[in-house]
ChimeraX commands (.cxc) that place a marker at each C-alpha (Angstrom):
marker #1 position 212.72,-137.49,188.32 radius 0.5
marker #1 position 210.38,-136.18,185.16 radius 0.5
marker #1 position 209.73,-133.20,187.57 radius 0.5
marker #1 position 213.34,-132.29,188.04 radius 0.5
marker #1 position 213.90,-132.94,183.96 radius 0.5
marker #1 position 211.32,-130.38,183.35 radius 0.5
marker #1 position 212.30,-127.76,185.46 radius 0.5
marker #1 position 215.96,-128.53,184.38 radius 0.5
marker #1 position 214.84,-127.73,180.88 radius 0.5
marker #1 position 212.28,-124.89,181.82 radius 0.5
marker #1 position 215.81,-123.02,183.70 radius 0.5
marker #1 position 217.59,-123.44,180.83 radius 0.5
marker #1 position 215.14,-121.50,178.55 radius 0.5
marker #1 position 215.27,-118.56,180.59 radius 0.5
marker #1 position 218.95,-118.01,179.70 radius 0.5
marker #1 position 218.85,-119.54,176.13 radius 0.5
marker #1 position 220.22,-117.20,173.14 radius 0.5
marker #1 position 218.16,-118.21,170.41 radius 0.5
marker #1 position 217.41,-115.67,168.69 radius 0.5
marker #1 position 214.26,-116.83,167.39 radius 0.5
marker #1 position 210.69,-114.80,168.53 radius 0.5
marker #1 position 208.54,-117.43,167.33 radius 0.5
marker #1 position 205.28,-119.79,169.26 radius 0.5
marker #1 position 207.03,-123.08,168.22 radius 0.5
marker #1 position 210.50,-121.61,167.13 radius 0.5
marker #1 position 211.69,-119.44,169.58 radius 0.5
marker #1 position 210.83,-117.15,172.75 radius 0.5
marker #1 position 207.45,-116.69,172.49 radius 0.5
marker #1 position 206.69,-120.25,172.97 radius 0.5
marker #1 position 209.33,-120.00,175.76 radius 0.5
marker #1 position 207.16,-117.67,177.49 radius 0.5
marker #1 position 204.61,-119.76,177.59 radius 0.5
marker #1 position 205.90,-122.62,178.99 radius 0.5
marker #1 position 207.72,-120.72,181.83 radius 0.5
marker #1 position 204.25,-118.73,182.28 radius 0.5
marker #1 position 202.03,-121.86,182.60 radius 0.5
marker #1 position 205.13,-123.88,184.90 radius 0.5
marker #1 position 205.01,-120.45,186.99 radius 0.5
marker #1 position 201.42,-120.39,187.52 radius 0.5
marker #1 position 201.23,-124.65,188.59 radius 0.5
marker #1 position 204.30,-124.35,190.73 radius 0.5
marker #1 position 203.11,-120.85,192.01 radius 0.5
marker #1 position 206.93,-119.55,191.34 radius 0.5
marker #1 position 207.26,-116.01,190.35 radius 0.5
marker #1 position 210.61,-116.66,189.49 radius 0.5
marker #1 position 209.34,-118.40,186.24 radius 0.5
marker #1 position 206.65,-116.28,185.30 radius 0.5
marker #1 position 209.02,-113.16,185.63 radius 0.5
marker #1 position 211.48,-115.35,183.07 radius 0.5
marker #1 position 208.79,-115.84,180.82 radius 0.5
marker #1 position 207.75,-112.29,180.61 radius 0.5
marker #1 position 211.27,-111.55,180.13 radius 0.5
marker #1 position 211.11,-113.10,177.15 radius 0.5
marker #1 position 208.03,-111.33,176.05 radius 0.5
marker #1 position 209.47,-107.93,176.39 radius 0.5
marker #1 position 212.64,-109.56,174.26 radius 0.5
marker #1 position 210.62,-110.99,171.64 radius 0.5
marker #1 position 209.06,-107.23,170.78 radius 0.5
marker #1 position 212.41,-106.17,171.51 radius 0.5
marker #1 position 213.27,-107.72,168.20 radius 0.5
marker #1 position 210.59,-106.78,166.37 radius 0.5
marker #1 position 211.07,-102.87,166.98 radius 0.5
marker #1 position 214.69,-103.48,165.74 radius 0.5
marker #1 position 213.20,-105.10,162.79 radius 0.5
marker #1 position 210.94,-103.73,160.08 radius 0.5
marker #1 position 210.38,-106.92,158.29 radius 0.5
marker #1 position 208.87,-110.58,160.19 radius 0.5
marker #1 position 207.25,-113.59,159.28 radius 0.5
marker #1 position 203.21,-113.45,159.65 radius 0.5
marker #1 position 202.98,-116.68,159.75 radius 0.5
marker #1 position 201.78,-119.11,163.40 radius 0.5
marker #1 position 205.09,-120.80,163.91 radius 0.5
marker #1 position 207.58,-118.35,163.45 radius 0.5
marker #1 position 205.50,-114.52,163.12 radius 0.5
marker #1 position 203.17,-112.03,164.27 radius 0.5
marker #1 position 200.37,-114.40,164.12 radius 0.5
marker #1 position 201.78,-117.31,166.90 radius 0.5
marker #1 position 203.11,-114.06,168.66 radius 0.5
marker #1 position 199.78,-112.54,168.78 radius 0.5
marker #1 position 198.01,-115.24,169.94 radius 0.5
marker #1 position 200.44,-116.14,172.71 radius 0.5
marker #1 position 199.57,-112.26,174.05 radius 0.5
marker #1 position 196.36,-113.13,174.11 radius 0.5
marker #1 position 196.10,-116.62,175.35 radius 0.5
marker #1 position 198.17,-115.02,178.10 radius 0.5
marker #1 position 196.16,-112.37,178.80 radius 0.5
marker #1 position 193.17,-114.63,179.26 radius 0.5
marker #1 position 195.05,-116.91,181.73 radius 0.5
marker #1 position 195.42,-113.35,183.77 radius 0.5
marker #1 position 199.38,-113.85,183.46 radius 0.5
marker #1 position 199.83,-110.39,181.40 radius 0.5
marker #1 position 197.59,-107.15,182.45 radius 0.5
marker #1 position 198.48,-105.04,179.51 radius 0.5
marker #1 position 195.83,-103.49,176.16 radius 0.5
marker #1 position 196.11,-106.07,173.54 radius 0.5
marker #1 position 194.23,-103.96,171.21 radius 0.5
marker #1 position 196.82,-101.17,171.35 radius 0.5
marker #1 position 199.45,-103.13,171.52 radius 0.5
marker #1 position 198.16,-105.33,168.22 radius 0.5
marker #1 position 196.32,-102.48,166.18 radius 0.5
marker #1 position 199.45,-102.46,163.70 radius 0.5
marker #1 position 199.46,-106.47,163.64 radius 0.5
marker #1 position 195.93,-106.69,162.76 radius 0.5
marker #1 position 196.12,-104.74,159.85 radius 0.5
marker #1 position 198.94,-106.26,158.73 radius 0.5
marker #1 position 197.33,-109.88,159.10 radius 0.5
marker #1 position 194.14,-109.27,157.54 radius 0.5
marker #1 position 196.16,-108.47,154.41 radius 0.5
marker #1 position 198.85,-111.38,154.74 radius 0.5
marker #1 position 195.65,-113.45,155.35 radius 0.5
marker #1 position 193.59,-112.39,151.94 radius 0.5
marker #1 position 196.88,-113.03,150.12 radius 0.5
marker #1 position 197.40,-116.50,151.52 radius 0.5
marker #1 position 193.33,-117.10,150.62 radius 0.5
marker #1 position 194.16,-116.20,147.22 radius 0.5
marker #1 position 196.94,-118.56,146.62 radius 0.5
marker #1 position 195.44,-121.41,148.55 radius 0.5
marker #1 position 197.77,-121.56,151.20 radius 0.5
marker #1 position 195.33,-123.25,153.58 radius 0.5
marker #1 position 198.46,-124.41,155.98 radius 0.5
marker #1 position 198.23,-123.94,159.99 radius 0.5
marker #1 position 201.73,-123.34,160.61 radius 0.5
marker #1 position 202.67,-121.51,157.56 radius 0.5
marker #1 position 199.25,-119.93,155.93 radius 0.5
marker #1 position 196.16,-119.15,156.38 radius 0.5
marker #1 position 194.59,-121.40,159.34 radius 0.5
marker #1 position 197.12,-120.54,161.62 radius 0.5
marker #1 position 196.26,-116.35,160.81 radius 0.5
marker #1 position 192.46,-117.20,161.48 radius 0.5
marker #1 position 193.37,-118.58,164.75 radius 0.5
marker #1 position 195.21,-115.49,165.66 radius 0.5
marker #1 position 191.53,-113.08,164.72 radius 0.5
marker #1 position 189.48,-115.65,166.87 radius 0.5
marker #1 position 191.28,-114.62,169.89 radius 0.5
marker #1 position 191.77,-111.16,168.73 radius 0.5
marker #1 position 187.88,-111.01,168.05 radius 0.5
marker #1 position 186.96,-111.62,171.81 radius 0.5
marker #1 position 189.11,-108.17,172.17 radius 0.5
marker #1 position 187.73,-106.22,169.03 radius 0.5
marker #1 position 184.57,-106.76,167.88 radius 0.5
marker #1 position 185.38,-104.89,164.34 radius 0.5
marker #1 position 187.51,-107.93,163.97 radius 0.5
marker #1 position 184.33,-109.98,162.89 radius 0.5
marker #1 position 184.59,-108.28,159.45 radius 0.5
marker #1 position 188.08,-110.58,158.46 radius 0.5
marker #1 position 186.74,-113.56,160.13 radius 0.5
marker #1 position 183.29,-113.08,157.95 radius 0.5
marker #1 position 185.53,-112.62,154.59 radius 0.5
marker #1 position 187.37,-115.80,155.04 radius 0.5
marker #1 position 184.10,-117.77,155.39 radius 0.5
marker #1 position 183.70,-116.46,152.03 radius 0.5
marker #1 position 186.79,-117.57,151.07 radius 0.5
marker #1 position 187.17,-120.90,152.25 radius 0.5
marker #1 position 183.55,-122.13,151.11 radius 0.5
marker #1 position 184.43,-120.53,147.79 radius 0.5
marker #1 position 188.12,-122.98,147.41 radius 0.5
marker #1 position 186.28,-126.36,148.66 radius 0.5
marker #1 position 185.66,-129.18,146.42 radius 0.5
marker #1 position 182.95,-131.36,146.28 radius 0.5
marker #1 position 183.84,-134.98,146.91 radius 0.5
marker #1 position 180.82,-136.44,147.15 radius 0.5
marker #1 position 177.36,-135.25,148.21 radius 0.5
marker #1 position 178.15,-135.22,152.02 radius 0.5
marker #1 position 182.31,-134.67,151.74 radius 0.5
marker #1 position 184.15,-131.50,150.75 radius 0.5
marker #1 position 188.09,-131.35,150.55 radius 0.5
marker #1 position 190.44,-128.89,149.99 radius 0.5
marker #1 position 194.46,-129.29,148.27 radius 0.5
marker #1 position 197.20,-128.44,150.57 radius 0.5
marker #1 position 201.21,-127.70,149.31 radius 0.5
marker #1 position 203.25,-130.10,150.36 radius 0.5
marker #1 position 206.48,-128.65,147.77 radius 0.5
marker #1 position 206.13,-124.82,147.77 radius 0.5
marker #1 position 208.90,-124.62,145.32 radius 0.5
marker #1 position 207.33,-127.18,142.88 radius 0.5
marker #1 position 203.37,-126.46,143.95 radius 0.5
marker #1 position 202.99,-129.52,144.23 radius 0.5
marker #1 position 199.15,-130.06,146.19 radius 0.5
marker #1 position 197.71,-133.34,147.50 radius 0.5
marker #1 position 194.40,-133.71,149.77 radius 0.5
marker #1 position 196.11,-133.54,153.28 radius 0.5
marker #1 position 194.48,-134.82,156.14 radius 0.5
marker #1 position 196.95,-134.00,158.57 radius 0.5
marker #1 position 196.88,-131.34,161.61 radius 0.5
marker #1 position 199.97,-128.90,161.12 radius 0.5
marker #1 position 199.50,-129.01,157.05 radius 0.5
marker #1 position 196.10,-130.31,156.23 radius 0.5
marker #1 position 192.39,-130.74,156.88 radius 0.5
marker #1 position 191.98,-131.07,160.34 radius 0.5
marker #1 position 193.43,-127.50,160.65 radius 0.5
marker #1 position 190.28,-126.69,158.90 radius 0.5
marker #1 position 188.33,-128.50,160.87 radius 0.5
marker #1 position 189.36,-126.90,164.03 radius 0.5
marker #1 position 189.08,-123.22,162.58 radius 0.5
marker #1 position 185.25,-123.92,161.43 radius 0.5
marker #1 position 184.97,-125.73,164.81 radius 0.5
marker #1 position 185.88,-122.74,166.58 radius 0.5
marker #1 position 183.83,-120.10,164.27 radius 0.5
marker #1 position 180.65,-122.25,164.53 radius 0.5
marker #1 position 181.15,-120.89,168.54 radius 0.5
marker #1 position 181.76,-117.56,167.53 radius 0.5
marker #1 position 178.82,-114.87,167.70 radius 0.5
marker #1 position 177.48,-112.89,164.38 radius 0.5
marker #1 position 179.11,-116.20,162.51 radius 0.5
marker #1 position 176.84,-117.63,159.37 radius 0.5
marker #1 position 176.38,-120.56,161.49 radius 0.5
marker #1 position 174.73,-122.07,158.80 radius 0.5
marker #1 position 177.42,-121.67,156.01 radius 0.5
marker #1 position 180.05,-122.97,158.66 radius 0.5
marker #1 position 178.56,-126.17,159.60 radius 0.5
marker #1 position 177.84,-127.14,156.26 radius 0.5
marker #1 position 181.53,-126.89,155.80 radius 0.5
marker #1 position 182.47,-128.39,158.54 radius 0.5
marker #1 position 180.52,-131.32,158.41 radius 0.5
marker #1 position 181.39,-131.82,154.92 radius 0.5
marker #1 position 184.98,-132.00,156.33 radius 0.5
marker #1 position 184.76,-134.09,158.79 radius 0.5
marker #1 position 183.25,-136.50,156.50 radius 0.5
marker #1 position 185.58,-136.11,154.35 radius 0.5
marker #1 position 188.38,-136.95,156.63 radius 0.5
marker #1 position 186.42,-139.68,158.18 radius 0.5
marker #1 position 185.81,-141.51,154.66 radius 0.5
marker #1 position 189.97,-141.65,154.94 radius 0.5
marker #1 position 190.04,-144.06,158.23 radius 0.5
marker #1 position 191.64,-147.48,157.47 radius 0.5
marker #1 position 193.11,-150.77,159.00 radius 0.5
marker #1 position 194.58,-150.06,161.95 radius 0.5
marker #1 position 195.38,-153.36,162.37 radius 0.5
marker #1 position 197.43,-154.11,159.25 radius 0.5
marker #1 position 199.23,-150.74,159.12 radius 0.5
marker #1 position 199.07,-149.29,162.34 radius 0.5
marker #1 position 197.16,-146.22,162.99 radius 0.5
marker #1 position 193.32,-145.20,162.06 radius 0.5
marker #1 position 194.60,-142.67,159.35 radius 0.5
marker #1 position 197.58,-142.07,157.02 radius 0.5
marker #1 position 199.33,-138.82,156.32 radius 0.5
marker #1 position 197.14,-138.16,153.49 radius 0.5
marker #1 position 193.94,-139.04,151.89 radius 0.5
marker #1 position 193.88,-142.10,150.34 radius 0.5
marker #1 position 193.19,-140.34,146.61 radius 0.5
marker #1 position 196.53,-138.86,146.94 radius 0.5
marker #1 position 198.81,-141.84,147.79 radius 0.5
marker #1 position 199.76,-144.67,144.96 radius 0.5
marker #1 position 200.04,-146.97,147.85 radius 0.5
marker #1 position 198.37,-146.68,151.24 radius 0.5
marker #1 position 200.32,-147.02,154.35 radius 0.5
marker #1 position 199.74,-145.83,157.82 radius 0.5
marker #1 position 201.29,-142.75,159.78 radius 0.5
marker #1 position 202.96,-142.42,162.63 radius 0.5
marker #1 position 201.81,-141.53,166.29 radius 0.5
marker #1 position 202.42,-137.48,166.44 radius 0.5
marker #1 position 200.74,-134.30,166.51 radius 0.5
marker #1 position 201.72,-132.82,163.38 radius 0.5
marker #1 position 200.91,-136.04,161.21 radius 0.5
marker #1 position 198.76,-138.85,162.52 radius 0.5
marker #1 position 196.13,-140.10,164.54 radius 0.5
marker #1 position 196.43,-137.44,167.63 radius 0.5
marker #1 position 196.08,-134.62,165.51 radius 0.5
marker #1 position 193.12,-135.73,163.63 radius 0.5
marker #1 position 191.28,-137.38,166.95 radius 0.5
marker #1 position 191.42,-133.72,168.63 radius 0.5
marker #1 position 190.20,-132.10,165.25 radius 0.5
marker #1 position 187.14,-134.34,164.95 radius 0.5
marker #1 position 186.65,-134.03,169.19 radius 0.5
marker #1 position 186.10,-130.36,168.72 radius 0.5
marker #1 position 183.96,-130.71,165.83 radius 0.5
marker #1 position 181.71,-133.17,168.15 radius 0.5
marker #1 position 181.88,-130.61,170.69 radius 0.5
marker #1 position 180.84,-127.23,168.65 radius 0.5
marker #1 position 178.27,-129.47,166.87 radius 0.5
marker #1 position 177.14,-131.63,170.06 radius 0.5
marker #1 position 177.51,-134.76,168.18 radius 0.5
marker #1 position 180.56,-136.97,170.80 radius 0.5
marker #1 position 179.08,-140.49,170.33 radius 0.5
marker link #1:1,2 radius 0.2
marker link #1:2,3 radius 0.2
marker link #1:3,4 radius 0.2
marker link #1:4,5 radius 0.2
marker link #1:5,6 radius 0.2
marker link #1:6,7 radius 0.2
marker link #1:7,8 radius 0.2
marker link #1:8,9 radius 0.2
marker link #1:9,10 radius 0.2
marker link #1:10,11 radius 0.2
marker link #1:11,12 radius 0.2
marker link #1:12,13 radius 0.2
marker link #1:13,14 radius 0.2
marker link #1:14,15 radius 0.2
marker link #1:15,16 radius 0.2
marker link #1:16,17 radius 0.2
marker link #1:17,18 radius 0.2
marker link #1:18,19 radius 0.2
marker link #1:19,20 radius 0.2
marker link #1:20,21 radius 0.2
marker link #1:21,22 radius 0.2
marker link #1:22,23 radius 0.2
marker link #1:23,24 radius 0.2
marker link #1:24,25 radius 0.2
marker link #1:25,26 radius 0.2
marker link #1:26,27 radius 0.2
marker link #1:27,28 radius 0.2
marker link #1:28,29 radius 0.2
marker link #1:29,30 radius 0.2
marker link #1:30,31 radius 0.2
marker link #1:31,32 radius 0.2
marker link #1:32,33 radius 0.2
marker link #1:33,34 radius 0.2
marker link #1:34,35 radius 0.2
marker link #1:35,36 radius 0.2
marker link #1:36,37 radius 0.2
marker link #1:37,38 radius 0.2
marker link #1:38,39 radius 0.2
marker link #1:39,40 radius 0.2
marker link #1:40,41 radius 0.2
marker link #1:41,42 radius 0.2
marker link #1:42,43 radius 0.2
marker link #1:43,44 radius 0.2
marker link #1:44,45 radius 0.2
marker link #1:45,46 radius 0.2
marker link #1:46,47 radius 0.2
marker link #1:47,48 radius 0.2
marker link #1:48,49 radius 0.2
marker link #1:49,50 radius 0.2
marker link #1:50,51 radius 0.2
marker link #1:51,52 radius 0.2
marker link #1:52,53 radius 0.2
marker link #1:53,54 radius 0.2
marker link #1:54,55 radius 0.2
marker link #1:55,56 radius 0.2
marker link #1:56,57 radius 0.2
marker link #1:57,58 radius 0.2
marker link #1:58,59 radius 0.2
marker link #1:59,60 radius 0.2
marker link #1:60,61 radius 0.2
marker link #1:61,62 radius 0.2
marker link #1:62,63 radius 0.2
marker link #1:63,64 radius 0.2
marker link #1:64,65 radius 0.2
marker link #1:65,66 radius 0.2
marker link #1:66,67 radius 0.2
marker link #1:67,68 radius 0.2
marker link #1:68,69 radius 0.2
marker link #1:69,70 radius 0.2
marker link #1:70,71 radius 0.2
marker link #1:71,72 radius 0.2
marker link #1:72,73 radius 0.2
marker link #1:73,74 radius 0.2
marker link #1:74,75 radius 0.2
marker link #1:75,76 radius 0.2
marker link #1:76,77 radius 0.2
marker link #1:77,78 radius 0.2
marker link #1:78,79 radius 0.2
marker link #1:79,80 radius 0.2
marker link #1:80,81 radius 0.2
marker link #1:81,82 radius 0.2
marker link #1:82,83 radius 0.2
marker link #1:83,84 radius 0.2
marker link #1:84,85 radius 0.2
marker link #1:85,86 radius 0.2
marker link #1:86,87 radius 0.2
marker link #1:87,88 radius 0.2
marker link #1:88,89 radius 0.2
marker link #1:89,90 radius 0.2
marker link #1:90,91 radius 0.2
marker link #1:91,92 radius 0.2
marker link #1:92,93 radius 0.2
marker link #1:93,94 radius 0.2
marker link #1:94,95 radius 0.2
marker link #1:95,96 radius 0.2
marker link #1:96,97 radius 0.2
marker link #1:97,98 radius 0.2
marker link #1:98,99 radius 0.2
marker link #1:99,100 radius 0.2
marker link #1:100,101 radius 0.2
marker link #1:101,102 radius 0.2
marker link #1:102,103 radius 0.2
marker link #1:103,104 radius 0.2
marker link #1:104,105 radius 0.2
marker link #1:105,106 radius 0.2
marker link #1:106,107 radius 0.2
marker link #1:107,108 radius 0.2
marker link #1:108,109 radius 0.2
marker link #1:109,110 radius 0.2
marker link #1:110,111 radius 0.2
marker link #1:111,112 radius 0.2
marker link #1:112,113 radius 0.2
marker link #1:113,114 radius 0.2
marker link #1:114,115 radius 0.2
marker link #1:115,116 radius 0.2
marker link #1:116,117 radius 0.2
marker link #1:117,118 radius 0.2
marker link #1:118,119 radius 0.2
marker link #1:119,120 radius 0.2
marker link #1:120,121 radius 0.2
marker link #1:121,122 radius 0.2
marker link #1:122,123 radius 0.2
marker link #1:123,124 radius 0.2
marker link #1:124,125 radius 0.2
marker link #1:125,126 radius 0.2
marker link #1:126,127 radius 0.2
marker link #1:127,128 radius 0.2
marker link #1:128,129 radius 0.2
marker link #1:129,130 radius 0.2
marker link #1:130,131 radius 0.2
marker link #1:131,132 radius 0.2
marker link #1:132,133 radius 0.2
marker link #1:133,134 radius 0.2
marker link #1:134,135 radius 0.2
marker link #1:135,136 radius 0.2
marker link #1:136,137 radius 0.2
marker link #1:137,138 radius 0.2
marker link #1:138,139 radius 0.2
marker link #1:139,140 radius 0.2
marker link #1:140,141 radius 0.2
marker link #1:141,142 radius 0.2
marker link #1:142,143 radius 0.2
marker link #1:143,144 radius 0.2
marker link #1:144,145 radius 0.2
marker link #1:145,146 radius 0.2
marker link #1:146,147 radius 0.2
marker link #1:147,148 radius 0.2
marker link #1:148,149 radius 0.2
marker link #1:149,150 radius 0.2
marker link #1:150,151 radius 0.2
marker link #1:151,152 radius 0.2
marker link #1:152,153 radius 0.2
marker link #1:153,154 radius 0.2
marker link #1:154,155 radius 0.2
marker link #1:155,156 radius 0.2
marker link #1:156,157 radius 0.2
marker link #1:157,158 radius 0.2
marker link #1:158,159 radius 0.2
marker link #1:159,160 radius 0.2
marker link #1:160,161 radius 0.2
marker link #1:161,162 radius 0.2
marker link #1:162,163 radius 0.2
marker link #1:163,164 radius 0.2
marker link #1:164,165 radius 0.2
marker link #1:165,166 radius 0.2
marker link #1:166,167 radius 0.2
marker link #1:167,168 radius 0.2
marker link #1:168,169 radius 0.2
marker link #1:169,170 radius 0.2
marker link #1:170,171 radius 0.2
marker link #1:171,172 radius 0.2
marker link #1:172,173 radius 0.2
marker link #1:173,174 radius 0.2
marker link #1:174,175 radius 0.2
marker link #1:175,176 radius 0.2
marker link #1:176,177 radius 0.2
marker link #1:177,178 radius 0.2
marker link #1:178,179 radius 0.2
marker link #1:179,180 radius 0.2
marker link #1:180,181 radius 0.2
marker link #1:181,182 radius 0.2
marker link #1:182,183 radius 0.2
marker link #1:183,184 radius 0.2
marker link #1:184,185 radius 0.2
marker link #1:185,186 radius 0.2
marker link #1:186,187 radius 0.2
marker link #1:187,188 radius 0.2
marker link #1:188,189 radius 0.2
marker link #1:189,190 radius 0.2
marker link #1:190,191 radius 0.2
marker link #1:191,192 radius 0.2
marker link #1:192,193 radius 0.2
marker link #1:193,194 radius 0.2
marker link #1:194,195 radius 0.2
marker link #1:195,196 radius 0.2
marker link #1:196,197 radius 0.2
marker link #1:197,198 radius 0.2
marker link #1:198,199 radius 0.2
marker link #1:199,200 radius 0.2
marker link #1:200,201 radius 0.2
marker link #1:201,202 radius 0.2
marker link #1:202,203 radius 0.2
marker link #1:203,204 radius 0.2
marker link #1:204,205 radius 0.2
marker link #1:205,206 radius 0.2
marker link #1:206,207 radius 0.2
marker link #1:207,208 radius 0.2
marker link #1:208,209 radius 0.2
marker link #1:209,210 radius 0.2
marker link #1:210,211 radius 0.2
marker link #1:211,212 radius 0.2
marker link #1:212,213 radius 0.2
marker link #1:213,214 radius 0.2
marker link #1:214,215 radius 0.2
marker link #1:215,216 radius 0.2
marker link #1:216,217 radius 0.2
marker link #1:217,218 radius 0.2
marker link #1:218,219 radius 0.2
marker link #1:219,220 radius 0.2
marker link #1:220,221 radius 0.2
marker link #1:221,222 radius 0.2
marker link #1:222,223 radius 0.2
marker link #1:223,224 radius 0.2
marker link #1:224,225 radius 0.2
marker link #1:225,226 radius 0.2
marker link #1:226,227 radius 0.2
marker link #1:227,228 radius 0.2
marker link #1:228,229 radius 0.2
marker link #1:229,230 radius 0.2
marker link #1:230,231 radius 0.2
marker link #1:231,232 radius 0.2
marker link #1:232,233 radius 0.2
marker link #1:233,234 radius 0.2
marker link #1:234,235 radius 0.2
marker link #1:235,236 radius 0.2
marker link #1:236,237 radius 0.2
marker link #1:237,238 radius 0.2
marker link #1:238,239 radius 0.2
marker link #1:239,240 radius 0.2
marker link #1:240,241 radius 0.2
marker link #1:241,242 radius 0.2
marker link #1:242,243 radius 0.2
marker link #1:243,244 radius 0.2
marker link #1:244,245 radius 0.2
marker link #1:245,246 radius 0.2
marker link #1:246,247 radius 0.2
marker link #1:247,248 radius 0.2
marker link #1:248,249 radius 0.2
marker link #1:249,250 radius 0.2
marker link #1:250,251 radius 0.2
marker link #1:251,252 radius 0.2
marker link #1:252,253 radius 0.2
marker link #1:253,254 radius 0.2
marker link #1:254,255 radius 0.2
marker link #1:255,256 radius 0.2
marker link #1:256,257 radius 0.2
marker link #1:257,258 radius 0.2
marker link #1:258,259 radius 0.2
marker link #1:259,260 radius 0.2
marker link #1:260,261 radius 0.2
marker link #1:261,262 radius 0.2
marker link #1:262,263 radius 0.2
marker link #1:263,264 radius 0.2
marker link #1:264,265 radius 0.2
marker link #1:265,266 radius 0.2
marker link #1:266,267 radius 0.2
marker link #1:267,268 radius 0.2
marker link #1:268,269 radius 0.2
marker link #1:269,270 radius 0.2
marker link #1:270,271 radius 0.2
marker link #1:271,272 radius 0.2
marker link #1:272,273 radius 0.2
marker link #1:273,274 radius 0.2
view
């Protein structure tokens, strides 16, 4: 029964009219779910849907001169898409010619987000690196970006302690409002995963990332309270920046599952699991 509900929904994607291009808004992240059900049902039929909707997501952005760069919605959860595809051998097509234009236009929309603080996965600067990480496996002459926003992100940390760093993260970008988010989609653990997956990277200053990233970690880590009286390890946000301290709920934007897999792939790129 789950089966049938999945390919029921999967069918209906192929035909749907939104006219969204997004990863998590629109037919991008179509695309990749018909790609990936193609490839375990071995069905053609759904990986020839989903690259339909490739071909219609740049479609829209030749008709369009102006587009969000941000993971969610823009270029940058677009351009990672192409290239998680491309690794999974469902796309044979030059990423680097295809993205040249993107690239440039990212490392700017990246220094600008840097500048303003806009840490945010979804909506800043996190979800932008993760677009040059896969781009870098492509282009080399990528490193340069990747390099400047190690800069940048050591230079906007706060010491917390002598082992913890922190950074702020909008949670009201019409008021500017920042508290110390601990969160996947809008906080730390972004961060986390971004130094996790630089530390990996070659001509990276190893050393400069995993002082970061351990000072993160423990950071977030410091945050952990009674799951038995409220419910999960972690809240939403660190306890410095809630009057009173209450648990989150069970979700991968806020909560426990997004913070576990953060601090997993720090173990992992720092071979430290127990």
């Amino acid at each position: 029964m789950v089966l049938i509900k999945i390919n029921d929904i999967i069918k209906s994607v192929c035909y749907c009219n939104n006219s969204k291009i997004g990863l998590l808004s629109g037919k991008m992240g179509y695309a990749l779910l018909q790609l990936y059900f193609g490839f375990c049902k071995q069905d053609n039929s759904y990986k020839e849907c989903g690259i339909r909707n490739i071909e219609n997501v740049f479609n829209v952005i030749n008709a369009n001169s102006l587009y969000s760069p941000s993971f969610v919605e823009g270029f940058a959860g677009i351009g990672w898409g192409i290239e998680h595809s491309i690794s999974q051998q469902w796309l044979n097509i030059d990423s680097n010619m295809l993205l040249e234009d993107v690239d440039l236009l990212l490392a700017q929309f990246l220094n600008l987000e840097m500048q303003k603080g806009n840490h945010d996965f979804l909506y800043g600067a996190s979800g932008i690196v993760l677009y040059f990480i896969a781009r870098c496996k492509k282009n080399v002459a990528l490193t340069h970006v990747l390099t400047k926003y190690i800069t940048q992100i050591s230079n906007t940390s706060e010491k917390h302690s002598k082992t913890c760093m922190k950074w702020k993260f909008a949670i009201d970008y019409q008021q500017q409002n920042k508290v110390y988010n601990i969160s996947l989609s809008h906080g730390m653990s972004s961060i986390v995963v971004i130094l996790s997956k630089l530390y990996k990277l070659k001509g990276m200053d190893q050393k400069t990332i995993k002082n970061l990233l351990q000072g993160c970690v423990n950071y977030i880590l410091e945050q952990e309270i009674d799951k038995n009286k409220y419910g999960s390890f972690f809240p939403n946000f660190a306890i410095e920046s809630m009057e009173h301290i209450y648990g989150s709920r069970l979700a991968w934007c806020y909560g426990d599952l997004g913070i576990a897999m953060a601090l997993w792939q720090a173990g992992c790129a720092l071979q430290n699991v127990t």
